[in-house]
N, C-alpha and C positions, 0 to 999 in steps of 0.2 A: 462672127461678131464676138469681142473679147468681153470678157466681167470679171470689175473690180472687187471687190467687197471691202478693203480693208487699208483703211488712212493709210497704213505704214508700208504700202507697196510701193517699188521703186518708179513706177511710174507715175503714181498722184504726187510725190515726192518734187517729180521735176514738174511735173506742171504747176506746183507751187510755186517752186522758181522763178515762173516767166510773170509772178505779180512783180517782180524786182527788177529795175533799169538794166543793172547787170548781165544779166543771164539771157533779156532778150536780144541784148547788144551781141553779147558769143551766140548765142544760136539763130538770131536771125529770124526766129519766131516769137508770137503773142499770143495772146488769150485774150479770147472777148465771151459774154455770158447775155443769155437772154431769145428767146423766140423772133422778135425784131432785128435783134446784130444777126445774128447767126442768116436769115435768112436774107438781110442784107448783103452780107458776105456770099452767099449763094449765089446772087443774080449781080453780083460785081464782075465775078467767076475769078475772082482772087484765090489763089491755094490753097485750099482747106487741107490739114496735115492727118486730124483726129476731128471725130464730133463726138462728143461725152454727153450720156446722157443718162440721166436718171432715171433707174428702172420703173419707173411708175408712171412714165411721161410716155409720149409714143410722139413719132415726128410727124409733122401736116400731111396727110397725102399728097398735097399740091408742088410739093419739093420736091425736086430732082438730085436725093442725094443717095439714092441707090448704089454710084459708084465709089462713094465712099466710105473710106476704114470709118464703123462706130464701136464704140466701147459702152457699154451698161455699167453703170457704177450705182451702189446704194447712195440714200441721203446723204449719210456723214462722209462718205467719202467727198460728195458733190460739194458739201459748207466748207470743205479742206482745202479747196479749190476755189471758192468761192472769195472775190473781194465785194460781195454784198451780204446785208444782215438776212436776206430771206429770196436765196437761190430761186429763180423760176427752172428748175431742171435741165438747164441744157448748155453747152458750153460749147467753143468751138478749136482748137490749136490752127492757127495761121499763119502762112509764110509772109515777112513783111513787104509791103508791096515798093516795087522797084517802075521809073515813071519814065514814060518818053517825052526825048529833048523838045519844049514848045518852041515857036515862035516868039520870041519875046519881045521882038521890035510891037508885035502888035498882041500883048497879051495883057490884060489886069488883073493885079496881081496884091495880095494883102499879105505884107512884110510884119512878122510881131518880134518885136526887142523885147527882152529877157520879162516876158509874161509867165508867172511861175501859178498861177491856180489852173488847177485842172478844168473846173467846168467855165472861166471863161474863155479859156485855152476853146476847148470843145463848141462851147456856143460861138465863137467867133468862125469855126471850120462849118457850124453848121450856117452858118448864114452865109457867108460867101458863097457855099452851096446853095442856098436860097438867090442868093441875087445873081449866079452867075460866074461867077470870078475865076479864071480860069487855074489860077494856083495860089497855096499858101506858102508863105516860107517863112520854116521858124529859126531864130537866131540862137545865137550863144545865151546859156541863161533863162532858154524855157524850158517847164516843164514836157516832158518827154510825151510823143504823140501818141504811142505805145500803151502810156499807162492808163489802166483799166476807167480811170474815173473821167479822162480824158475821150476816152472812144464811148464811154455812156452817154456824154454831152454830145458830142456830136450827132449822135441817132441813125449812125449810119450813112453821114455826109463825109466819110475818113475814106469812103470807097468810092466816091464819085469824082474830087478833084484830086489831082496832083498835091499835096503834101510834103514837102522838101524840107531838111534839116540843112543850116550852112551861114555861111558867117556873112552877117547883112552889108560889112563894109566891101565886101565882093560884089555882094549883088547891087547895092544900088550903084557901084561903080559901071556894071552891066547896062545899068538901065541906064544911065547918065550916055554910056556911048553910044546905044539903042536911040536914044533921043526920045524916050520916054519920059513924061512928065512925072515927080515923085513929091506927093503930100505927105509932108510931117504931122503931130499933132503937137500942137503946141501953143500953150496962152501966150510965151512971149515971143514977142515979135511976128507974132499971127493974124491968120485974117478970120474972118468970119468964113465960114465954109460958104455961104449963100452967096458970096461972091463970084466963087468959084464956079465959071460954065463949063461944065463935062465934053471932053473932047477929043474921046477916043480911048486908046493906050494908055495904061497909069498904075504907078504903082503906091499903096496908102502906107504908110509908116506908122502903127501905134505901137504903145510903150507900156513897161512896167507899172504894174499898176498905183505905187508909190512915188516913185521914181519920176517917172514918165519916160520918152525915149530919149537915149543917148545923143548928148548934146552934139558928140561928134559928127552922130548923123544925119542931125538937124540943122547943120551946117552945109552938107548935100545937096539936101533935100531943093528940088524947084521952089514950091511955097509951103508952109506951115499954116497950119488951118485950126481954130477951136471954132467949140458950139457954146453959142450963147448960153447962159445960166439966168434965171429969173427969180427963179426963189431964192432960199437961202441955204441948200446943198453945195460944197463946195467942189463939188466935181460929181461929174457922169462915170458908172461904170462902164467899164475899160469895152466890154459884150455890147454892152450899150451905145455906147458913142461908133464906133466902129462900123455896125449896124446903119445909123443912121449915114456917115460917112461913104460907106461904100451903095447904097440905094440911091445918095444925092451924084457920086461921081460916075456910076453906071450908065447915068443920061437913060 
């Protein structure tokens, strides 16, 4: 078991790094923080690299991670490392997870165009884990699934489905020859979602949270679907409506 003591060692150094898009795109590994991810991570049985831990913390006895490399590092090293204001002591270095080919004639599947916040990024991965959905797929123009504020949202739902980066006008052309059904979101020229009977296979298309999703791909799409509004909010967040969408088309 190795001990760090000191910010400026070459190894806190690089785990600094992997808070930056860059550095986990060349090395192929991330960092996730917290008692919850870490043991997440554990029972996924996804690569753990390094578990860092704060000399004052001790791990659950109920974890099985005896066979792996841990490192003791004091506090300051651990806030050096840390993309929260008040570390709970434990950290983990992880290999990024690489996914087998689904079926996708018969899979549902939630498509995001260039959604750029982290925690609705994460809350939308943690609910399609909640409803089921056999994969995500993120488009050109979101935020990176990778980054820390991102896998906090999720809760731990970044290690139960399929998660894929890749250019949406590929995939829904996939699903088009699949003869899967693909819902847009969109007030114009949309239906009311309640219309809509669930019917298997599908894949749901939501958009930038400004924006909304690219017109090109709304052009695709089988149907295009909004959610009524009653008050006088001029839109549903993006975590929000999505949620409600994928629980109504799950059947």
């Amino acid at each position: 078991m190795k001990r760090i003591e000191s910010t400026k060692n070459q190894q806190v150094k690089q785990w600094k790094k992997l808070l930056t898009k860059k550095e986990r795109e060349q090395t192929g590994l991330f960092i996730i923080e917290g008692f919850h991810l870490v043991e997440e991570a554990l029972k996924s049985g996804i690569e753990i690299v390094d578990i860092i831990l704060d000399e004052t913390k001790q791990l659950p006895p109920s974890w099985n991670a005896a066979h792996l490399p841990i490192t003791l590092v004091t506090g300051d090293v651990m806030k050096a490392i840390s993309d929260t204001e008040t570390p709970q002591g434990i950290a983990a270095v992880c290999k990024q997870l690489k996914h087998d080919e689904l079926d996708w004639s018969k899979a549902q599947v939630l498509l995001i165009d260039a959604v750029q916040d982290p925690g609705n990024v994460g809350t939308m991965i943690r609910t399609a884990d909640a409803v089921g959905i056999d994969a995500v797929i993120l488009g050109e123009g979101c935020v990176d699934v990778y980054n820390p504020k991102v896998i906090r949202a999720t809760q731990g739902s970044l290690f139960h489905l399929p998660v894929i980066r890749g250019s949406l006008h590929e995939w829904v052309e996939t699903f088009k020859e699949k003869g899967v059904s693909i819902y847009g979101t969109s007030l114009e020229n949309g239906e009311d979602y309640r219309n809509v009977q669930p019917d298997g296979p599908f894949a749901l298309l939501v958009g930038n949270e400004g924006s909304g999703v690219n017109k090109e791909l709304l052009e695709q799409t089988t149907k295009n679907l909004y959610i009524p509004i009653y008050g006088q909010a001029e839109s549903l967040n993006v975590a929000v409506a999505t949620g409600i969408l994928l629980y109504h088309l799950r059947g």
